[in-house]
C-alpha positions as CSV (number, residue, x, y, z in Angstrom):
1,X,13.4,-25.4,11.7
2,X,13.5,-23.6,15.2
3,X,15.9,-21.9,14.6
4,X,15.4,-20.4,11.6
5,X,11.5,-19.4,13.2
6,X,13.7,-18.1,16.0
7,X,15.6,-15.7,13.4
8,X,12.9,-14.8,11.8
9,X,11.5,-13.4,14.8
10,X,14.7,-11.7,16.3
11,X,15.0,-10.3,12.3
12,X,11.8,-9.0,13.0
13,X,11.9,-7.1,16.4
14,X,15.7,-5.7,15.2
15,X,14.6,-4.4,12.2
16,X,11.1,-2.8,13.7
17,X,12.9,0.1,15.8
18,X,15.0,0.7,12.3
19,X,11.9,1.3,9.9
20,X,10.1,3.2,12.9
21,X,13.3,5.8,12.6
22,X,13.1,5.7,8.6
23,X,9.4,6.5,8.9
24,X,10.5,9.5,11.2
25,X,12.8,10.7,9.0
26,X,10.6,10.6,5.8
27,X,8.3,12.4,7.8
28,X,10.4,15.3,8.6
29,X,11.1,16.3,4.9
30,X,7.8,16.2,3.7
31,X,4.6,18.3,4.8
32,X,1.8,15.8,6.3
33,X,-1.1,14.4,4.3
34,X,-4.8,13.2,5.4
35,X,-6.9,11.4,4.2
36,X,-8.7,14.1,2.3
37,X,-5.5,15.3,0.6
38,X,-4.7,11.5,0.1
39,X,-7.5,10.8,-1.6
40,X,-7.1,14.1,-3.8
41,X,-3.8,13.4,-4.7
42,X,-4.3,9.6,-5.7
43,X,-7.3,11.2,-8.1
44,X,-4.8,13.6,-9.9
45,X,-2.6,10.0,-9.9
46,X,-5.4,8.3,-12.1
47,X,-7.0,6.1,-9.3
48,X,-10.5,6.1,-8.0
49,X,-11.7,8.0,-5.0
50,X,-13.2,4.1,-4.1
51,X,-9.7,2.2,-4.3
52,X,-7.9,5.7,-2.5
53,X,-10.4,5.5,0.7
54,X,-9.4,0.9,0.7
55,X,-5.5,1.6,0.4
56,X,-5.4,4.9,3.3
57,X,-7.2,2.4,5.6
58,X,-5.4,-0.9,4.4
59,X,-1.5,0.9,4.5
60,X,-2.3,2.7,8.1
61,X,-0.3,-0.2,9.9
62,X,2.7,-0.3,7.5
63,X,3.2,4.0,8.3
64,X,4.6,4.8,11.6
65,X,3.5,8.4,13.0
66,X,3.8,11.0,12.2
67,X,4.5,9.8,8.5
68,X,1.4,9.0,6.1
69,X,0.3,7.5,2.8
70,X,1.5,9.4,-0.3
71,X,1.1,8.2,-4.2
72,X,4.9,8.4,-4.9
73,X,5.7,6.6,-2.0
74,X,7.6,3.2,-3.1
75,X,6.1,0.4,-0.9
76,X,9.1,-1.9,-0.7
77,X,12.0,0.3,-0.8
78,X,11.2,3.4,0.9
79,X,7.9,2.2,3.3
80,X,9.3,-1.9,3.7
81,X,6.4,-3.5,3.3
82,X,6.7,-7.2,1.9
83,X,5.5,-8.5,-1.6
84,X,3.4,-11.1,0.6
85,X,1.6,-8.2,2.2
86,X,1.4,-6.1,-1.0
87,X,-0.2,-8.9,-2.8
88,X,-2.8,-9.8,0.9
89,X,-3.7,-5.6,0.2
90,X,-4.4,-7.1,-3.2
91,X,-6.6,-9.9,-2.2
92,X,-8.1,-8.0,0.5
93,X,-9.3,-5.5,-1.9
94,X,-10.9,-7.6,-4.3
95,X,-12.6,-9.8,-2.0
96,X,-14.3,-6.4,-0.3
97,X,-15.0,-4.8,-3.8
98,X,-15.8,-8.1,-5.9
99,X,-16.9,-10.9,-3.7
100,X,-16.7,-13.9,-4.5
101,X,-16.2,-13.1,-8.5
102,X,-13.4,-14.8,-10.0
103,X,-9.8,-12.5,-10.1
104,X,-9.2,-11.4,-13.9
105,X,-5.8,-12.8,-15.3
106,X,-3.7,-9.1,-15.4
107,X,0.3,-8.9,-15.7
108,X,1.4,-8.9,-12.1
109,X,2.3,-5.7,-10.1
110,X,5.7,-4.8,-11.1
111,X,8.5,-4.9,-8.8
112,X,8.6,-2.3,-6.1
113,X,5.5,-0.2,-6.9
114,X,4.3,3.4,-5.9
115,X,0.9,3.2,-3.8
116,X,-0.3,4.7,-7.1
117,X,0.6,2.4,-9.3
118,X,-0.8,-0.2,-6.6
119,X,-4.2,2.0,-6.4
120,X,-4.5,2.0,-10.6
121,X,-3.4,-2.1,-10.6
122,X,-6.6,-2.3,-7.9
123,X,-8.6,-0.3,-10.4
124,X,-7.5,-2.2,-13.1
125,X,-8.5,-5.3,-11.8
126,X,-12.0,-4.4,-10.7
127,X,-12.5,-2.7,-14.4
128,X,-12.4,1.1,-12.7
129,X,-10.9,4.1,-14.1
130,X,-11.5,7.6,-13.3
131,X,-13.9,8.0,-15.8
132,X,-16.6,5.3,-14.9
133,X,-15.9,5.0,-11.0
134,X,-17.7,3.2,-9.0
């Protein structure tokens, strides 16, 4: 069991420098986004400007500068973040939006989502749309 905690770590600190130099070289292809433009974009996406402002704070430690937060960004191919942290971002977001309500039974996120199709699951969930924002 040591061992395999020990790998897990040594996994961890290899793979770190790796994604850092993905992130870098995403970065230099594509023209940098704030969090104005974020939240802009993730409208013209379908999600609400509520659920946009959550995910740009929430994804800030999965991006390494200079790269940032776009909708058609794949979370666990392209940005390597987990399906245990994609489905914390989840929890986190409906315990600060909804309390202590109970979660709605929805389909699960499908496999490798976009952060827009992660933003619309969010809104989905909370009973948001674009229309009747919160």
């Amino acid at each position: 069991m040591l061992v395999g905690f020990i790998g897990l770590l040594i996994l961890f600190f290899a793979t770190m420098p790796m994604s850092r130099r993905r992130h870098l070289q995403l970065a230099r292809h594509r023209r940098r986004m704030d969090e104005d433009g974020f939240e802009r974009a993730m409208g013209a996406a379908g999600v609400t400007p509520t659920t946009a402002r959550f995910l740009w704070r929430e994804l800030q430690p999965f991006y390494h500068a200079p790269l940032a937060p776009r909708p058609e960004d794949r979370l666990e191919s392209q940005i390597w973040v987990d399906r245990p942290e994609i489905d914390g971002l989840v929890g986190r977001f409906w315990q600060a939006m909804r309390g202590q309500d109970a979660r709605p039974a929805l389909a699960p996120l499908g496999s490798d989502p976009t952060v827009a199709e992660l933003g619309r699951h969010c809104d989905l969930m909370a009973g948001w749309s674009i229309r009747g924002s919160a």
